[in-house]
BAVEXPA-998626 format. One record per residue (C-alpha): x, y, z; residue number from 1. Coordinates in pm, 1 decimal, padded with zeros to 6 digits. Layout:
<sites>
{{X Y Z} NUM}
...
</sites>
This chain:
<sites>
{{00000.0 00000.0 00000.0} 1}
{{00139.7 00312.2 -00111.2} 2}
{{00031.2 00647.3 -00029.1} 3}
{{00059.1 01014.3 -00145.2} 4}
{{00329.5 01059.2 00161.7} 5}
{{00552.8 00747.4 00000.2} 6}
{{00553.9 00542.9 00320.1} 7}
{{00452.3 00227.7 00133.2} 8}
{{00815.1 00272.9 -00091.7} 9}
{{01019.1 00319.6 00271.1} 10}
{{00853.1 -00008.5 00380.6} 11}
{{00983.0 -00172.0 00107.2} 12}
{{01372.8 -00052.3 00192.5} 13}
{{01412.2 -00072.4 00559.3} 14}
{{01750.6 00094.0 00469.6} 15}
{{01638.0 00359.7 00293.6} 16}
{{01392.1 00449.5 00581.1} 17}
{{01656.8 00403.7 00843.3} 18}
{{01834.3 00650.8 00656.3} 19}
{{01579.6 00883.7 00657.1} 20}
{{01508.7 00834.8 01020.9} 21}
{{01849.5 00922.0 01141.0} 22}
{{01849.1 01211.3 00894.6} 23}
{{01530.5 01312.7 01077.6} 24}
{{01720.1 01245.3 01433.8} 25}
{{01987.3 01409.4 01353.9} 26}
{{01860.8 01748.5 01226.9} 27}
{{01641.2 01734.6 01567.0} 28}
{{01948.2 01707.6 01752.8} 29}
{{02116.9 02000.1 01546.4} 30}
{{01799.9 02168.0 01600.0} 31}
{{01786.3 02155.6 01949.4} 32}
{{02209.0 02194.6 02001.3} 33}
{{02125.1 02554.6 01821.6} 34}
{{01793.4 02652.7 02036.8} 35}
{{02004.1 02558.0 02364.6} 36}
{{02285.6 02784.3 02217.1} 37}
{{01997.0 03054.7 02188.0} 38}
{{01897.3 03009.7 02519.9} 39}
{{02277.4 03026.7 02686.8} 40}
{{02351.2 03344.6 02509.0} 41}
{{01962.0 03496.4 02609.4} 42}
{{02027.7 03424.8 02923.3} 43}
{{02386.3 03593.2 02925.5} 44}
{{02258.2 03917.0 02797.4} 45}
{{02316.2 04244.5 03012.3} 46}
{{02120.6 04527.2 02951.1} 47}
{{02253.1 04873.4 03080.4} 48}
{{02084.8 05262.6 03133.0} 49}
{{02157.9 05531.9 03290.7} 50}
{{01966.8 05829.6 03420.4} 51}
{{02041.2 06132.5 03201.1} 52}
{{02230.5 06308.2 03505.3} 53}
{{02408.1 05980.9 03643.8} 54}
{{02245.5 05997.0 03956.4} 55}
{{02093.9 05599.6 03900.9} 56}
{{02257.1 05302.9 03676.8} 57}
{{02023.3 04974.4 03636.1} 58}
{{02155.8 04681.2 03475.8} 59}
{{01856.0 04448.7 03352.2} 60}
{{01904.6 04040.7 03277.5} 61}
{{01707.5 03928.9 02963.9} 62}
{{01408.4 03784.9 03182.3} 63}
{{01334.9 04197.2 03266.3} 64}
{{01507.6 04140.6 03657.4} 65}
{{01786.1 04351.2 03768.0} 66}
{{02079.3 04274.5 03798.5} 67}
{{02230.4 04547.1 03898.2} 68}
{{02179.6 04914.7 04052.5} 69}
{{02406.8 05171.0 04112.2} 70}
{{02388.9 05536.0 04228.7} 71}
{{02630.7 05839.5 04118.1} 72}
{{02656.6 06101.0 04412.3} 73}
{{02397.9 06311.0 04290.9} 74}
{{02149.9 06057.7 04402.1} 75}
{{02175.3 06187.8 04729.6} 76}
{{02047.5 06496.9 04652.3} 77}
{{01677.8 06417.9 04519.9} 78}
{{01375.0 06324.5 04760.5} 79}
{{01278.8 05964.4 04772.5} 80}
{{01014.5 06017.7 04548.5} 81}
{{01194.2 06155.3 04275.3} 82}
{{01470.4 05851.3 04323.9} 83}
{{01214.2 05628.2 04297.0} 84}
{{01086.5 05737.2 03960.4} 85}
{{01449.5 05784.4 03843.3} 86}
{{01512.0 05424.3 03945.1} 87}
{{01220.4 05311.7 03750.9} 88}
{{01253.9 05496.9 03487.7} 89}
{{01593.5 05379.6 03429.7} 90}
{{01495.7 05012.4 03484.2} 91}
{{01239.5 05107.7 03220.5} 92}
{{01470.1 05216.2 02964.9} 93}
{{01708.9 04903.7 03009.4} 94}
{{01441.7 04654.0 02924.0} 95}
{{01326.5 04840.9 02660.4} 96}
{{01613.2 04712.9 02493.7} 97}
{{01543.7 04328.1 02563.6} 98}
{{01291.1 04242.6 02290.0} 99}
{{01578.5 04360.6 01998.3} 100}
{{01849.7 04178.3 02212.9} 101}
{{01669.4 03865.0 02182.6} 102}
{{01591.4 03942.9 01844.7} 103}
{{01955.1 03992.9 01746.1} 104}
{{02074.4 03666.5 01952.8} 105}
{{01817.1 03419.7 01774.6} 106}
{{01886.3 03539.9 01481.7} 107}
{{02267.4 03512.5 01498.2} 108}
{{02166.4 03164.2 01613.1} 109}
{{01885.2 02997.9 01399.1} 110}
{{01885.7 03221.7 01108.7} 111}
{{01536.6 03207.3 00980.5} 112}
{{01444.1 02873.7 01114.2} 113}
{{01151.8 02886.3 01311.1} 114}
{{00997.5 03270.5 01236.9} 115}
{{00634.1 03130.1 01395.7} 116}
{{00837.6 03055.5 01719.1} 117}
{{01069.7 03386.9 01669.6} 118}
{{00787.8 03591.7 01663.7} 119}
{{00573.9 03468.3 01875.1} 120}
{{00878.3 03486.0 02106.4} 121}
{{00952.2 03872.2 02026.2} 122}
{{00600.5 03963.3 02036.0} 123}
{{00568.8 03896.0 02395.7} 124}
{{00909.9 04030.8 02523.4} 125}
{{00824.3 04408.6 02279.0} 126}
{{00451.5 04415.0 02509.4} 127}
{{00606.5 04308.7 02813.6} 128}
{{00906.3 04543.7 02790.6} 129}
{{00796.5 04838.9 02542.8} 130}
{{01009.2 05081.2 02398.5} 131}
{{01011.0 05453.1 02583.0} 132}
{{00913.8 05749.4 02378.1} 133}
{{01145.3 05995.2 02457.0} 134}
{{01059.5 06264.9 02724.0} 135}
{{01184.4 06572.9 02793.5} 136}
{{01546.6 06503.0 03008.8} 137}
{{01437.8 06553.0 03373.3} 138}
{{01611.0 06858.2 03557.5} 139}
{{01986.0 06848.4 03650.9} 140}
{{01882.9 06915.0 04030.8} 141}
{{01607.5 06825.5 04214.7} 142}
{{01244.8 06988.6 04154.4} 143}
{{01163.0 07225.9 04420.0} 144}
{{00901.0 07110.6 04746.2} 145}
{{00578.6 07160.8 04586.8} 146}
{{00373.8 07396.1 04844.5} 147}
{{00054.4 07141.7 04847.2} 148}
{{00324.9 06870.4 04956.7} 149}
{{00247.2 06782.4 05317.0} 150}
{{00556.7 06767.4 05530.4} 151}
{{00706.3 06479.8 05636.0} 152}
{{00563.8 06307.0 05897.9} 153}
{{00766.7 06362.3 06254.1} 154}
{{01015.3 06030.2 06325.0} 155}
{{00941.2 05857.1 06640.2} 156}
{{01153.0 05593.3 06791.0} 157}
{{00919.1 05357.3 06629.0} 158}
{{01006.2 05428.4 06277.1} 159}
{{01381.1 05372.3 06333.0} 160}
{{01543.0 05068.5 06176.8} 161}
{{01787.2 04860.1 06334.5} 162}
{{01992.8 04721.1 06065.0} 163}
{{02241.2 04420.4 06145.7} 164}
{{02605.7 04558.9 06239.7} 165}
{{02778.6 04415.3 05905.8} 166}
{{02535.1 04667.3 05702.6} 167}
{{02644.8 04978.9 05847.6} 168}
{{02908.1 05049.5 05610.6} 169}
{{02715.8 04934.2 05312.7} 170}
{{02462.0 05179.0 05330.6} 171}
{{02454.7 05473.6 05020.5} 172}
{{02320.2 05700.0 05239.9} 173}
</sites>
């Protein structure tokens, strides 16, 4: 029995379709040797931004997580709040860069096997991890107190933090 698919001909040469099976085997194998190659070198990337006045340096793995986080001296000088959106704002721009990384890497690597899988793959890294539009550079010092801020609350004893006595010297502040 013979089919359109031309089984019934490698039934009749068990050679000829043990050939074909280790051909099929063996580009799996090369198949998967170049995906795990993919995946090693994803997984390697670094991703690196800086805030336009060096006060805050995030360093971003390929999964989105930091890896990193540094502060320049001037970091010191801005309210908490304003760190905070510096920080994330920073971390924001580093991942923006992940989607392209990827892109880059599994390209280098599989070529245009797989462009289903690729961008499938790419899709959900560019919504997860969008690109910035570019805003207007935030100010070299810190913004002014706003007169509707409310002031800080008063700290009370119960506030404080006791921090192990190896931290002490590893604090920024």
């Amino acid at each position: 029995m013979t089919g359109a698919n031309g089984l019934g001909e490698l039934m009749r040469d068990p050679d000829e379709a043990q050939r074909k099976l280790d051909q099929w085997a063996e580009g799996l194998q090369n198949k998967a040797e170049r995906y795990a190659a993919a995946q090693e070198r994803t997984e390697q990337l670094r991703l690196t931004a800086s805030s336009q006045d060096g006060a805050v340096k995030v360093t971003v793995g390929a999964d989105g997580g930091v890896t990193d986080l540094e502060f320049g001296g001037k970091a010191r000088t801005y309210p908490l709040a304003e760190l905070s959106r510096q920080i994330l704002q920073t971390m924001h721009q580093a991942q923006a860069g992940i989607a392209n990384q990827v892109a880059e890497v599994m390209q280098e690597t599989l070529g245009d096997e797989d462009q289903e899988t690729r961008s499938l793959m790419i899709g959900t890294l560019r919504s997860r991890f969008p690109e910035i539009e570019e805003e207007e550079p935030p100010a070299s010092t810190p913004p002014p107190s706003s007169s509707t801020d409310a002031p800080p609350p008063p700290h009370t004893p119960r506030e404080k933090r006791h921090e192990a006595p190896e931290d002490e010297g590893n604090s920024p502040w």
